[in-house]
Biotite code that builds the C-alpha atoms (Angstrom):
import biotite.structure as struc

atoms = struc.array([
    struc.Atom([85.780, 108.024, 90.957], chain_id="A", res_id=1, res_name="UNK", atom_name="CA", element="C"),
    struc.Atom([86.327, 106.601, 94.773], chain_id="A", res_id=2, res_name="UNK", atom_name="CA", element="C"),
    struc.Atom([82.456, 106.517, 94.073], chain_id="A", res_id=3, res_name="UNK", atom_name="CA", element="C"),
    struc.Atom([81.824, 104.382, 91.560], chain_id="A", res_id=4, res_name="UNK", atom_name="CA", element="C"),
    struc.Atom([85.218, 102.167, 92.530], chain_id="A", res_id=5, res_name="UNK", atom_name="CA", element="C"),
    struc.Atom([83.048, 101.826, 95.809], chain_id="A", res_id=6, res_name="UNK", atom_name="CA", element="C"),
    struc.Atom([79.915, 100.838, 93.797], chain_id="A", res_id=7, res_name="UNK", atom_name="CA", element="C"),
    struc.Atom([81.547, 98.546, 92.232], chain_id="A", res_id=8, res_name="UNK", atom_name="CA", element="C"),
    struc.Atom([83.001, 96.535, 94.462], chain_id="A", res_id=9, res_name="UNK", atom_name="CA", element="C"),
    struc.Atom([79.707, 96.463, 96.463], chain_id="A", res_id=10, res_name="UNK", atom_name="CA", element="C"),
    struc.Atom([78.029, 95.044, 93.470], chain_id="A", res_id=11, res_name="UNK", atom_name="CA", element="C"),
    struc.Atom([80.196, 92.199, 92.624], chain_id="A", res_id=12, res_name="UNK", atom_name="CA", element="C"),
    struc.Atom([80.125, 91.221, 96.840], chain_id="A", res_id=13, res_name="UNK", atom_name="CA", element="C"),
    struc.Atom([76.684, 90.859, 96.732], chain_id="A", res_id=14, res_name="UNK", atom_name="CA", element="C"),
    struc.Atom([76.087, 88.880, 93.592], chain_id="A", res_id=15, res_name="UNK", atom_name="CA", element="C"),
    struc.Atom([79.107, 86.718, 95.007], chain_id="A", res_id=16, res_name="UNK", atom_name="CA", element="C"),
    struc.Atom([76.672, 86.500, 98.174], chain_id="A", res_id=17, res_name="UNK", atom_name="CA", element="C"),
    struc.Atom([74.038, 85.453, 96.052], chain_id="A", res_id=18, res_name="UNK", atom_name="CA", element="C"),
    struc.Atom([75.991, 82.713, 94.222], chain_id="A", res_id=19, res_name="UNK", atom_name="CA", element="C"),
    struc.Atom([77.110, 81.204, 97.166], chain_id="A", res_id=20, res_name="UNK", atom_name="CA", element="C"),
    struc.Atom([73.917, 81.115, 98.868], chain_id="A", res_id=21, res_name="UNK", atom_name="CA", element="C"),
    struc.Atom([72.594, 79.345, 95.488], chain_id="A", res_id=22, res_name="UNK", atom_name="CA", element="C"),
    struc.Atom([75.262, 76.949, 95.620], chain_id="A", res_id=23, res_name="UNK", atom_name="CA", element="C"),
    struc.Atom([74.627, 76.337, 99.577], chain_id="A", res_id=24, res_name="UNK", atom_name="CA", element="C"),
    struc.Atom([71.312, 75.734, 99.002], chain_id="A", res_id=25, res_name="UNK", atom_name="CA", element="C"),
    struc.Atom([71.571, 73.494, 95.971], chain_id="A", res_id=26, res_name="UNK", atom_name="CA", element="C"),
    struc.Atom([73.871, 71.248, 98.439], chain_id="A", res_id=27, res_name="UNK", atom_name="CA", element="C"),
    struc.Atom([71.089, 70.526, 100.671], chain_id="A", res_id=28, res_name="UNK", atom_name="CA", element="C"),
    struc.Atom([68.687, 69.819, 97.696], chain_id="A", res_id=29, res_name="UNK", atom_name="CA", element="C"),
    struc.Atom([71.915, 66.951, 96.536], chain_id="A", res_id=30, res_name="UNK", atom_name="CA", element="C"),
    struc.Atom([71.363, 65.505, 100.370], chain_id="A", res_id=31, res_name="UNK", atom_name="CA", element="C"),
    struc.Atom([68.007, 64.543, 100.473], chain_id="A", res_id=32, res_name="UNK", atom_name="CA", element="C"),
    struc.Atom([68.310, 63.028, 96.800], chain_id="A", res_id=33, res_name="UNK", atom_name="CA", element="C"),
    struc.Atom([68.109, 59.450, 96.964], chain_id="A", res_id=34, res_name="UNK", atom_name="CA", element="C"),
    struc.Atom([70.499, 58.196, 94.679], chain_id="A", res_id=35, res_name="UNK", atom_name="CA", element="C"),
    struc.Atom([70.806, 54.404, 93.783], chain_id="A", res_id=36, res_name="UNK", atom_name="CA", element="C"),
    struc.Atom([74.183, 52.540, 91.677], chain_id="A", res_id=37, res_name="UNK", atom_name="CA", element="C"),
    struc.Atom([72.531, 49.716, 89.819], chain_id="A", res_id=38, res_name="UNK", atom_name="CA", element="C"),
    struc.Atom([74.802, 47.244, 87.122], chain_id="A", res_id=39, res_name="UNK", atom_name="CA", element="C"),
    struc.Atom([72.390, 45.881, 84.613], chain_id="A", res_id=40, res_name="UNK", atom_name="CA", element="C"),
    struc.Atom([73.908, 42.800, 82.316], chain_id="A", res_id=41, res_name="UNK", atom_name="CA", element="C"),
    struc.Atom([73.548, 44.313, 78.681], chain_id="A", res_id=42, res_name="UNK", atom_name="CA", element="C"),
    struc.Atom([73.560, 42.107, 75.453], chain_id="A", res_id=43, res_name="UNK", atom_name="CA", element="C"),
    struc.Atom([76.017, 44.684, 73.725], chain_id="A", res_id=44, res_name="UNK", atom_name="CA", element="C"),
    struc.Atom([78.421, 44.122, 70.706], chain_id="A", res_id=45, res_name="UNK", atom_name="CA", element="C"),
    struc.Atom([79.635, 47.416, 69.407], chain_id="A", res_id=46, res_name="UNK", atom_name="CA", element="C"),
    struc.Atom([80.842, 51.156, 70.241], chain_id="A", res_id=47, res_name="UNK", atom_name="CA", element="C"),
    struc.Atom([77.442, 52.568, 68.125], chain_id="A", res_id=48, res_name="UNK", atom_name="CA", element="C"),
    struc.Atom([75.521, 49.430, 70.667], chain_id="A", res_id=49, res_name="UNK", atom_name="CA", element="C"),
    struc.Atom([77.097, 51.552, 73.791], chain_id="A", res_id=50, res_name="UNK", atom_name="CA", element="C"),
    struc.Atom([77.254, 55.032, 72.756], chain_id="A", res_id=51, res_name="UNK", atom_name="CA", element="C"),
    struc.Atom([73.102, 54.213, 71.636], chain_id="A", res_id=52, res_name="UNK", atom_name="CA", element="C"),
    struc.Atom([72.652, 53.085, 74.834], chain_id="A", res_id=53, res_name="UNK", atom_name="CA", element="C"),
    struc.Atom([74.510, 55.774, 77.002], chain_id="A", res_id=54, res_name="UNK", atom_name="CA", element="C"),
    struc.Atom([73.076, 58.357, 75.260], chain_id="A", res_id=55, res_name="UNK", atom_name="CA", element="C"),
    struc.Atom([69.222, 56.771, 75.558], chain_id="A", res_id=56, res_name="UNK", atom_name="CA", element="C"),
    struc.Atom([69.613, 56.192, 79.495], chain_id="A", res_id=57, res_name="UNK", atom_name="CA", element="C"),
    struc.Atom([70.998, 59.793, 80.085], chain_id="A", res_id=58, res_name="UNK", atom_name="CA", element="C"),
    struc.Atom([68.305, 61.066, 78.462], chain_id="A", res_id=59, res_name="UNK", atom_name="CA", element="C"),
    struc.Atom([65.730, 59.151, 80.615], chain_id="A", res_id=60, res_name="UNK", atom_name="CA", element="C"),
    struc.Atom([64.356, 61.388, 83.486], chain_id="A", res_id=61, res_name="UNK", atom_name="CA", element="C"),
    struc.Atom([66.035, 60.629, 86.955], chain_id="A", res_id=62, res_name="UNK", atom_name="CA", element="C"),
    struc.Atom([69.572, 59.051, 85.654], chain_id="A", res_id=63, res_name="UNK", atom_name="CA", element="C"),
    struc.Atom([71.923, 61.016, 86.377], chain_id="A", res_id=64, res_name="UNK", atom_name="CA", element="C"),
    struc.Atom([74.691, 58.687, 85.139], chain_id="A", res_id=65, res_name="UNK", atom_name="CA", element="C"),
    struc.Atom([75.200, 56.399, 82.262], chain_id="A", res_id=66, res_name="UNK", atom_name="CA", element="C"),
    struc.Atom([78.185, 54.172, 81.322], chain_id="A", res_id=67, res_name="UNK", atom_name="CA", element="C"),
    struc.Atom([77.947, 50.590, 79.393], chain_id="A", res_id=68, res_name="UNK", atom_name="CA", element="C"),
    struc.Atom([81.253, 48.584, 79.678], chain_id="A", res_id=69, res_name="UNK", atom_name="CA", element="C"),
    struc.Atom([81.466, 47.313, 76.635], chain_id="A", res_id=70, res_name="UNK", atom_name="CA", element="C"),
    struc.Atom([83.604, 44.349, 77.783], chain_id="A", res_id=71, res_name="UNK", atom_name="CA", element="C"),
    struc.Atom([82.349, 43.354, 80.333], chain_id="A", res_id=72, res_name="UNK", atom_name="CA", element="C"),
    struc.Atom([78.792, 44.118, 79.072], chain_id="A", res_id=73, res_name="UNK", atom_name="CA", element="C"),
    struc.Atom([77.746, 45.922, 81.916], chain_id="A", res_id=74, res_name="UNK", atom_name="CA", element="C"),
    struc.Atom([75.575, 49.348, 81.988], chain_id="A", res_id=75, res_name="UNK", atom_name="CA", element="C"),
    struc.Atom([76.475, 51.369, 85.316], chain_id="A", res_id=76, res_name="UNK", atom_name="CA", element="C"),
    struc.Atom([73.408, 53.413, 85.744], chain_id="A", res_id=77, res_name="UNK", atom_name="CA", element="C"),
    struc.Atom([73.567, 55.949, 88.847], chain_id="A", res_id=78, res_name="UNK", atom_name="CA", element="C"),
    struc.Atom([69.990, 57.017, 89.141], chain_id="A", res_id=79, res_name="UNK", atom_name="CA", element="C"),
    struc.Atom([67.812, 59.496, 91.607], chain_id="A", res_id=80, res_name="UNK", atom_name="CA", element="C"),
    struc.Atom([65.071, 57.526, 93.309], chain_id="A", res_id=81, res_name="UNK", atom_name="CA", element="C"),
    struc.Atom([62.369, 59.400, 93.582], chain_id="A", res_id=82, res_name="UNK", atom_name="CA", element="C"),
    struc.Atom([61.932, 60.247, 89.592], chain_id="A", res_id=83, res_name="UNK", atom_name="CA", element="C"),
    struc.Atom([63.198, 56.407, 88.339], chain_id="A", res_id=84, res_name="UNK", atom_name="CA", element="C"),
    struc.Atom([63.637, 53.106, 89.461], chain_id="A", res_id=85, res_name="UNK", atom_name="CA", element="C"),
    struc.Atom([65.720, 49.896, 88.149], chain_id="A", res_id=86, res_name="UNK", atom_name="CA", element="C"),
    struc.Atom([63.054, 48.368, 86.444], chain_id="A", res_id=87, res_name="UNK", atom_name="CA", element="C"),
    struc.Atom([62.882, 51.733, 84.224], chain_id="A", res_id=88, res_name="UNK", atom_name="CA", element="C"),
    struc.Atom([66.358, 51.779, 83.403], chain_id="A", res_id=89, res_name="UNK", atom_name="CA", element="C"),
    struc.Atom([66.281, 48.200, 82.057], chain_id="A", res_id=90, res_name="UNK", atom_name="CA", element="C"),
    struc.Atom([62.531, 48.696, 80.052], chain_id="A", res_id=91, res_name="UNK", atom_name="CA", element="C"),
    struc.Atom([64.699, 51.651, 78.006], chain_id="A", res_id=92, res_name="UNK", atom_name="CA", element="C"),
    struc.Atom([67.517, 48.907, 77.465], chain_id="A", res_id=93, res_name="UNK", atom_name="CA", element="C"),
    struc.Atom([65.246, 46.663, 75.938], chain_id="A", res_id=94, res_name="UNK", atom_name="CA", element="C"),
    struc.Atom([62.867, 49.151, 74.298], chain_id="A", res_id=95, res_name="UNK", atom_name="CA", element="C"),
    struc.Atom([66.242, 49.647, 72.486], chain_id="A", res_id=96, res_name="UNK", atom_name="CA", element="C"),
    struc.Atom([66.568, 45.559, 71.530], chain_id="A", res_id=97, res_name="UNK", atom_name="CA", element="C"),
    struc.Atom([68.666, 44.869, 74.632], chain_id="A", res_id=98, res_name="UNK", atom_name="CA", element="C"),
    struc.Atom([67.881, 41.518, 76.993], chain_id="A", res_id=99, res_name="UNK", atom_name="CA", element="C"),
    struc.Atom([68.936, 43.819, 80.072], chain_id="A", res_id=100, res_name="UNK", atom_name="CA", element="C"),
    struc.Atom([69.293, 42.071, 83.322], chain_id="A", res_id=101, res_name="UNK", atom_name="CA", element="C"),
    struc.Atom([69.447, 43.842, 86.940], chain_id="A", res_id=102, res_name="UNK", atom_name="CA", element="C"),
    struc.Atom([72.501, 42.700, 88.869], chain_id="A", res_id=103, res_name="UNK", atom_name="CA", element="C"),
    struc.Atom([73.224, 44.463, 91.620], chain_id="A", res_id=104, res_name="UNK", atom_name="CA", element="C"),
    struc.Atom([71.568, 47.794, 93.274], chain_id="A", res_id=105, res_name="UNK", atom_name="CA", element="C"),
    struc.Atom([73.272, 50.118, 95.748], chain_id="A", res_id=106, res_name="UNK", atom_name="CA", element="C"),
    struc.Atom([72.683, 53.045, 97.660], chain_id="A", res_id=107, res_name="UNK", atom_name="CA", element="C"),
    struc.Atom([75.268, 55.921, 97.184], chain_id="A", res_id=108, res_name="UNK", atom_name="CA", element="C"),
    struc.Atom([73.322, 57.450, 100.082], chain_id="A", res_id=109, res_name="UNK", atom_name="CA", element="C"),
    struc.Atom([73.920, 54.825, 102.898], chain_id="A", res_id=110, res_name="UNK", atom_name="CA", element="C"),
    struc.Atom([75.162, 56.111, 105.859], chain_id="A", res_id=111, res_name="UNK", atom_name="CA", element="C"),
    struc.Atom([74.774, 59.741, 104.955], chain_id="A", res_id=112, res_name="UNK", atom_name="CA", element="C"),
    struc.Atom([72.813, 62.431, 106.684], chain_id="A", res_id=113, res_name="UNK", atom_name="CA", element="C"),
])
């Protein structure tokens, strides 16, 4: 019984091990991601307009985030730079019947190492 108990407990250590050595390494992979906060102006008048939107840009390879403002009329796209670009995220804006216009760009990454 001691045994098994033993086992056991060795088991579950070493796929905790695993896990966080997983995690650890998934960390790193998050550092040297390039990720850029652009605001694109967005011609919006409804909750469908917005949720059609949100949903479209999330599903776009490379964003990571999506959010329209619907008063302000402002998509928040946080996107990783090496897969997408700002120029992308406003082509599937309008591809949906959206005049999308860049605003502002930022990088999440600055002054990280």
């Amino acid at each position: 019984m001691k045994k098994s108990i033993l086992t056991t407990i060795g088991v579950f250590f070493t796929l905790a091990f695993a896990f966080v050595l997983a995690g650890s390494n998934s960390l790193a992979a998050d550092k040297n991601t390039k990720t850029i906060e652009c605001k694109v102006s967005i011609d919006v008048q409804s909750f469908y307009d917005k949720d059609m939107v949100e949903k479209e840009l999330k599903n776009h390879d490379g964003v990571m985030e999506a959010y329209v403002d619907l008063d302000e009329k402002i998509a928040y796209v946080t996107y990783e730079k090496s897969v997408t670009n700002s120029e992308n995220v406003c082509k599937v804006i309008k591809g949906l019947g959206f005049e999308a216009k860049l605003l502002e760009e930022t990088d999440k990454n600055f002054g990280l190492k």
